[in-house]
N, C-alpha and C positions, 0 to 999 in steps of 0.2 A: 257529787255536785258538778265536778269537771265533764261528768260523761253526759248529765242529764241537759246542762245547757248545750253541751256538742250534737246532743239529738236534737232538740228544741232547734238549732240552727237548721238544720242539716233537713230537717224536716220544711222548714221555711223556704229556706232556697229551690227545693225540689217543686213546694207550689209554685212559684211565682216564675221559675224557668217554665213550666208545663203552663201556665200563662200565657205568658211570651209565644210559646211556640201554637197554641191553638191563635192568638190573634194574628199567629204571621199565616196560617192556616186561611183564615176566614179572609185574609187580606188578599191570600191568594185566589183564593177562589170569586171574589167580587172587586175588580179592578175599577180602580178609581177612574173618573168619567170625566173628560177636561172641559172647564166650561167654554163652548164657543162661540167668538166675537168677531166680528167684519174686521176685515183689515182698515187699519185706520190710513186713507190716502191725504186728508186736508185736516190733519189737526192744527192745533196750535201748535206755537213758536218754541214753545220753550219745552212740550211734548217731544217735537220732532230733533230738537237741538241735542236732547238727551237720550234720544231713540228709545222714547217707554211709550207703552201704548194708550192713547189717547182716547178719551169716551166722545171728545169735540161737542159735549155740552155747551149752550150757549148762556148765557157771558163768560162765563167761569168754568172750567171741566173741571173735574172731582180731585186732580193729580194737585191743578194750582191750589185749587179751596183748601184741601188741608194744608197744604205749605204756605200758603197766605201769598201765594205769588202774586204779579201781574199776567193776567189771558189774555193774547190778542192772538189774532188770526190773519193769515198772509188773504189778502183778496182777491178773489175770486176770478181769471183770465178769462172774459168771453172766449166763446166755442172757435169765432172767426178769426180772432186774433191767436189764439192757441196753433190753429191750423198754419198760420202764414211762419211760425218757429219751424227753426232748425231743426230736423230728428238727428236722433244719434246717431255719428259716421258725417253729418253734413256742416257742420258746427266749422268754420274756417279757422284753420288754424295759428295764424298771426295777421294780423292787416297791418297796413302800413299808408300810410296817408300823406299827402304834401306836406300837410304842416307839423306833424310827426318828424320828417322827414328832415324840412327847413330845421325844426328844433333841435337835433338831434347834430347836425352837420353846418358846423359855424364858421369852422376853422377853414382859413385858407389852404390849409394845405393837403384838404380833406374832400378836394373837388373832383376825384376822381374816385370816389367812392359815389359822390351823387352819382356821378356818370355812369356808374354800374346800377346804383340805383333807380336810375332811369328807365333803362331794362327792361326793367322789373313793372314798373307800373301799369296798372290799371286803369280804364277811365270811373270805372268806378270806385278807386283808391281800395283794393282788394289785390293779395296777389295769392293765387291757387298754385302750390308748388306742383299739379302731375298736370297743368295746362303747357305743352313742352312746344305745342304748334305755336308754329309763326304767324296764325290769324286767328279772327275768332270763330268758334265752331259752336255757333248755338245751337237748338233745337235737334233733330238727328245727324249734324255733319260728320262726326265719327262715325256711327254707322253706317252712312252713304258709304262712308271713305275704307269701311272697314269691307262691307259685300264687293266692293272695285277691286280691293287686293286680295281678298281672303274668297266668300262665299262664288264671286263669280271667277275662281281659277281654274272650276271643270271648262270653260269654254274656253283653254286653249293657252298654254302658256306664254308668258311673255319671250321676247326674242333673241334675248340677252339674263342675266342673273334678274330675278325682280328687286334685289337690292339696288341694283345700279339705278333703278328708276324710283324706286320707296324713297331712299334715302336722300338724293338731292332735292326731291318735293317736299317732303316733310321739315327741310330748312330753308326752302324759300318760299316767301307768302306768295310771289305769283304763280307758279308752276302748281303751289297746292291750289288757289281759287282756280284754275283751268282744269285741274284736276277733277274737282266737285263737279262742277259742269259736265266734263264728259261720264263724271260717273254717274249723274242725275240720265244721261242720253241711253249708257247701257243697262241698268235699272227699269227705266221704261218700254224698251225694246224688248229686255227679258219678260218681264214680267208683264206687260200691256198699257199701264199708265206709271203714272210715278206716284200715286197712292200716298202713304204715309210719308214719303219724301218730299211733296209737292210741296209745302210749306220750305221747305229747305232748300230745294233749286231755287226756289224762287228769290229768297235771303241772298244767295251765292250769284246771281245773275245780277241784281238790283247793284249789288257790292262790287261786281265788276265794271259794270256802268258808272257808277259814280266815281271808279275811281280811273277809267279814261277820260270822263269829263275834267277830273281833276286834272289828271296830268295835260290836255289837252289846253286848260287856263292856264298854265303857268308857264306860258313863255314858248322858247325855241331854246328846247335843250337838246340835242340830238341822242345824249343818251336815254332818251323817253323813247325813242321812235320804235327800236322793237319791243320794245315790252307794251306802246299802244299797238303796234301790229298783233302782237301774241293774243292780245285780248279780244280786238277785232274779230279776228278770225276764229276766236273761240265761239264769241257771240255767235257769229254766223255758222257755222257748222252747227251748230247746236238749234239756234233756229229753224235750220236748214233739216235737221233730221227730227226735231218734233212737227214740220209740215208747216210753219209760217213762215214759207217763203217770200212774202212782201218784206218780211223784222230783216229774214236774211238779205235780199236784196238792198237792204237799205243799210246793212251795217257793211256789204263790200264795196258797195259805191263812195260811201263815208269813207272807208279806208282806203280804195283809189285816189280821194283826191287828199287825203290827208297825205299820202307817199308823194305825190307829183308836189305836192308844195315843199314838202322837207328835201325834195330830191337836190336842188341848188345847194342848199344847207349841210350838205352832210362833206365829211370831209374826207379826203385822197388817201388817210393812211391805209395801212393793212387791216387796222380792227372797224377802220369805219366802212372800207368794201367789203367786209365780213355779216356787218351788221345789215348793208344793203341787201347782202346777196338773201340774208335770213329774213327779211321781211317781203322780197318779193315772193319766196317758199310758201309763205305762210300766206298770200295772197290766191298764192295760184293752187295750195291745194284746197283752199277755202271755196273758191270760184270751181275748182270740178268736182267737188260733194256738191254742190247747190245746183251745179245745172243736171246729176246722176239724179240725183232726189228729185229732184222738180220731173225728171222725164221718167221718172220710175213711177210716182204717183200719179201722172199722168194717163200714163198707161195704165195700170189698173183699173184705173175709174174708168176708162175708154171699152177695157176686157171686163169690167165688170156689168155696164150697159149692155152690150156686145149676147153676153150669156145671158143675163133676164132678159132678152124682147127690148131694152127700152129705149123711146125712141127719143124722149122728152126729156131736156135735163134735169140731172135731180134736185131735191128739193137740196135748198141750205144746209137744213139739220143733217139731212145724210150725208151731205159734200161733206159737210163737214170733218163728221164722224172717219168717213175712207181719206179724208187730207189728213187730217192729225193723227191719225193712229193705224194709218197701213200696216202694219207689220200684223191685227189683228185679221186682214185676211190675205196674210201670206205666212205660211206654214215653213214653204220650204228652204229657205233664205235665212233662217233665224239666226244659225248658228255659226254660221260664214260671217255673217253681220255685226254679231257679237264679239267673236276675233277680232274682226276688223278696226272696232271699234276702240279696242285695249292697247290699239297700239298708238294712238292719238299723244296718249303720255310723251311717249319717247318722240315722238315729231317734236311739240313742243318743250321737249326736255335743253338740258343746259347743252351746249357743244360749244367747243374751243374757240373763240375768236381773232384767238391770236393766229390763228391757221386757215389759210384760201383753203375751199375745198373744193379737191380733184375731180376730174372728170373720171364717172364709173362704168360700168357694164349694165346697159341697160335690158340684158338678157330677158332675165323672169318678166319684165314689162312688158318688152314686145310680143313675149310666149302668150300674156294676158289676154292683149290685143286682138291677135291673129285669132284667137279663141272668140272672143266679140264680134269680129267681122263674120267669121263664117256662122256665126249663129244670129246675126245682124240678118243678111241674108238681104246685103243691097240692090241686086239687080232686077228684084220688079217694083215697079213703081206704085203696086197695089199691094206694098207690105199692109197687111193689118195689125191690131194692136195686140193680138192674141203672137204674132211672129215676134215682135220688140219681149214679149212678157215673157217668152223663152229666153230672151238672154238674161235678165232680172231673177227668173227660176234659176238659171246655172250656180249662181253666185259668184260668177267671176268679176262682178265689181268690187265683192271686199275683197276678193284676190288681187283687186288691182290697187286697192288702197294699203294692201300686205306687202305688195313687191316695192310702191314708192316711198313709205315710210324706211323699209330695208335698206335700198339703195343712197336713201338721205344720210340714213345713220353712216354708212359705209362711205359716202364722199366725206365726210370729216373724219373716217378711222387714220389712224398712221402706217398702217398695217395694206400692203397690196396684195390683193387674193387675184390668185392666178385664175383664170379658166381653164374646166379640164379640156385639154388635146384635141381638136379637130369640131369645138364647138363653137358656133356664129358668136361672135363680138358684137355688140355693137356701143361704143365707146363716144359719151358725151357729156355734157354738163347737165346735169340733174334739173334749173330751172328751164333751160332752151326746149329740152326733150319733152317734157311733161304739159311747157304753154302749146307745142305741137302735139301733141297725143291728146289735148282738150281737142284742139282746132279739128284735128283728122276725126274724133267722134262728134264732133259737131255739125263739116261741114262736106263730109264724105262718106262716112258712115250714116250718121243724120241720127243718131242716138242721143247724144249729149242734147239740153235745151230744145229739144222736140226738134232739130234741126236748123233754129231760128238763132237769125244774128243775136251777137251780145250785145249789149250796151256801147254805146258808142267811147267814153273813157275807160272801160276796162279793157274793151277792144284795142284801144290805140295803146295802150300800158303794155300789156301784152305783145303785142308785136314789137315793140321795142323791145322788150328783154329780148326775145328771139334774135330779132336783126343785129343788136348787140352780141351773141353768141357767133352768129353765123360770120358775122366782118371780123372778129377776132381770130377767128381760126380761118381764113379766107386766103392767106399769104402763105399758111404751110399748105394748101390744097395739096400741090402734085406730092410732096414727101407722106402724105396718112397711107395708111394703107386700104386696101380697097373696100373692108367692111366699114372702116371710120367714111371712108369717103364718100359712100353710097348712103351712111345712116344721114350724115352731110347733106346729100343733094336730096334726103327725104324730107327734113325740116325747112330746107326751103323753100322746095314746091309748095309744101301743103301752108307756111307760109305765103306766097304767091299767091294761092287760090283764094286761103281768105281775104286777102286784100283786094282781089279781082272783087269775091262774092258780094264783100262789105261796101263796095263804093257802087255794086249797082242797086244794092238793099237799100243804102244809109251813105248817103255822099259825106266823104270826108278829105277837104283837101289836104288836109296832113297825109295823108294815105298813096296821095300820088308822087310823092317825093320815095316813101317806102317800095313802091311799087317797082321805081327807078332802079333801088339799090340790089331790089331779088333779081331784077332782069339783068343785070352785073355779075352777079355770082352763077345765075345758071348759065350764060356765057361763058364763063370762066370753067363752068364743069364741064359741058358740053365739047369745050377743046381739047382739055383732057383726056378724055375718055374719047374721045373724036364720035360723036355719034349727035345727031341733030331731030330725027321724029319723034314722035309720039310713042311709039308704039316701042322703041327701046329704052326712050326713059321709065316706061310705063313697066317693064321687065326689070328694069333697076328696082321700081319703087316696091313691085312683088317680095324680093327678097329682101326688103324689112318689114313692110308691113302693106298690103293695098289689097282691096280685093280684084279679082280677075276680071267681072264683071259690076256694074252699078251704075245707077242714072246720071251721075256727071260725068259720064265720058265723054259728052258731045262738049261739056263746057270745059274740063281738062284740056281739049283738044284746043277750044279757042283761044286760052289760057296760055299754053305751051306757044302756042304761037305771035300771042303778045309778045311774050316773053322772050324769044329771040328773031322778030322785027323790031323790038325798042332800041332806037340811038342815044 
């Protein structure tokens, strides 16, 4: 009995396992087929809350109807309104608001936390923790800011570490909006316009203006004066080198007579002859880019008539075209220009104020010079424009804006660099040397302003800073030694001439009192050195800078002779 139901069993199990394993068989061999469904993006509420998948029938889907739920459904975000959302990564991460803020900060004794929160703020009650600039930088101004220090460093490094010059801009809002500016200058000169940038200089130029105008309304505060200088002279350079020479002319005349009114105002101490001395800089290198640029484009347009036949002026549209954007036919100039240009930062970079700065070695300036004259190529009177465009080809004018940016930095160093052994000195004050090195390419040379008088207040400003240089060192005459002495009787002269030239251009009686005072000093050199003609001052003036020959010699000669018959 025991054996027959052990088979009966034993028989059982063997079918129903040999079961099993053919339907695991057949299961294998015909895999189940998954049914598929649209990913559900807009279900209902109470779908999405429990993350099951939603068929979004309408009134009801199938999930609520059997649970007898309530269906409702989130509505619908038009396309346009959808689009003006935040994507993911852009979503602000804390805001902070005035009256958050007010709410938040009750306590008396908690007013110096506003004050930090002040900081902080927004105008439009937002604050962006990686916005780390001192101003604002909409539309591309990082990137402008970022091709200035990064993409355009093949054109020639900076002069000094480029930290020294990142790092104080990047914390002060003026130094970075003058920045933008000249980075918007070298941008278009590289590249031919300012293309994708033009929206953004334009922002950064608008934002300078308004906020000279600003400072300009608010009184006589003396410490405005160079930072409207700074700005001034940005305008105009930058004017001055995209070819709207009228915007330039109009923004150094502004700032000539903005200086002569503050000029009473300003006070005797150390930091305030410091600030004088840094705004007239800033005047006088503004004024020689604008009269280089104006006679550079000049000439081109002159050499480009010249080569086509033409004999008729050109039309507008193409004026226009070779004013605004010369650099599109000059090839060889680019990249000189481009240096040039980069060094603009460190002019208007911070320098010490608490510190007069020294008289330097204006060596590499006069090397610049002497290079301009003999390519100048004064002594026919039939220069043509095709002879001035050789000098513009050389590049030695952003060499000359290489040597006076250097020399600037180096009158405020603390540091005295020697010259090497048996090489020319020549040893002066950075603004005196430079209002003469305008004067001498303007009115000797005949390069500078196509050789045409300056304006009549920038003219008189000008000479004053000079005459002011020259009377100040006028009592050590006989102790300088002979290269200071002769760089000395060069600034005067060529001082002298323009005030000759100017009063029979442009009568100015303030002029003849100036006049008075050169005919003083070259008296006083002229006993020194014991020598009285023409023709040995004229061998003095050689070994700084003069050419041998040139058309004002018959009026140097007249000149010289003013100059010591005057009682």
């Amino acid at each position: 009995m025991w054996a027959t139901n052990y088979q009966f069993l034993r028989t059982a199990y063997c079918s129903a396992y040999c079961k099993t394993a053919m339907n695991a068989v057949d299961e294998a061999k015909t895999p189940k087929t998954r049914h598929c469904t649209t990913r559900s993006r807009s279900g209902c509420v109470a779908c999405r809350e429990k993350h099951i998948r939603c068929d979004e029938k309408r009134p009801s889907c199938l999930n609520c109807a059997k649970k007898k739920l309530p269906c409702h459904y989130m509505p619908k975000i038009p396309l346009r309104e959808r689009r003006t959302k935040a994507r993911p990564g852009q979503q602000i991460v804390w805001p902070v608001t005035q009256s958050q803020a007010a709410a938040v900060i009750t306590s008396p004794d908690e007013t110096s936390l506003m004050t930090l929160l002040s900081d902080v703020m927004r105008p439009s009650g937002v604050f962006d923790p990686f916005d780390a600039l001192p101003i604002k930088m909409p539309l591309r101004s990082k990137e402008l800011l970022h091709y200035f220090f990064q993409a355009g460093y093949g054109f020639g490094p900076f002069p000094r570490n480029p930290d020294d010059c990142l790092i104080p801009i990047t914390q002060n809002p003026d130094l970075l909006q003058n920045t933008l500016l000249v980075s918007g200058i070298h941008y278009a000169r590289n590249k031919g316009d300012l293309a994708l940038f033009e929206p953004t200089f334009l922002f950064h130029k608008i934002q300078c203006i308004r906020q000279v105008n600003l400072w300009l309304g608010s009184g006589s505060d003396k410490n405005l004066q160079t930072k409207c200088a700074r700005y001034i002279s940005t305008l105009a350079i930058t004017e001055a080198c995209l070819g709207d020479f009228e915007a330039a002319e109009s923004h150094l005349n502004g700032l000539v007579v903005y200086l002569d009114s503050k000029r009473l105002q300003t006070g005797q101490d150390a930091r305030g002859q410091v600030e004088d001395e840094l705004t007239s800089r800033y005047l006088i290198l503004a004024k020689n880019v604008l009269h280089s640029t104006a006679s550079r484009v000049r000439d081109l347009i002159a050499n480009y008539c010249v080569a086509r036949g033409i004999k008729e002026p050109l039309k507008v549209t193409e004026y226009g075209l070779m004013k605004h954007k010369p650099h599109l036919h000059d090839t060889s100039g680019t990249i000189s220009c481009l240096k040039a240009t980069r060094m603009l930062p460190f002019f208007f970079g911070f320098l010490p104020t608490e510190r007069m700065p020294k008289d330097v070695d204006m060596h590499m300036t006069v090397t610049v010079l002497r290079d301009l004259t003999r390519r100048a190529d004064p002594r026919h009177t039939n220069r043509s424009a095709y002879t001035n465009w050789k000098v513009w080809h050389s590049g030695d004018t952003p060499r000359l804006l290489f040597a006076l940016v250097d020399s600037h930095i180096e009158s405020f160093s603390d540091k005295l660099q020697l010259p090497p052994q048996g090489r020319q000195t020549f040893i002066s004050s950075w603004s005196s040397f430079c209002v003469t090195m305008g004067m001498y390419l303007t009115n000797v040379v005949e390069l500078w302003n196509h050789g045409l008088p300056i304006e009549r207040r920038l003219r008189y400003y000008t000479i004053r800073v000079l005459e002011d240089d020259i009377r100040n060192c006028y009592e050590t005459l006989e102790h300088m030694d002979q290269e200071t002495r002769y760089t000395w009787f060069w600034k005067a002269f060529v001082g002298s001439l323009t005030v000759a030239q100017a009063q029979s251009a442009d009568y100015d009686e303030r002029l003849d009192g100036m006049f008075d005072k050169f005919s003083k000093y070259i008296k006083a050199f002229t006993r020194v050195e014991k020598m009285s003609s023409w023709d040995e001052a004229k061998k003095i003036l050689v070994t700084v800078v003069w050419p041998m020959e040139c058309t004002q010699d018959e009026i140097c000669t007249k000149v010289w002779a003013r100059l010591l018959a005057k009682h």
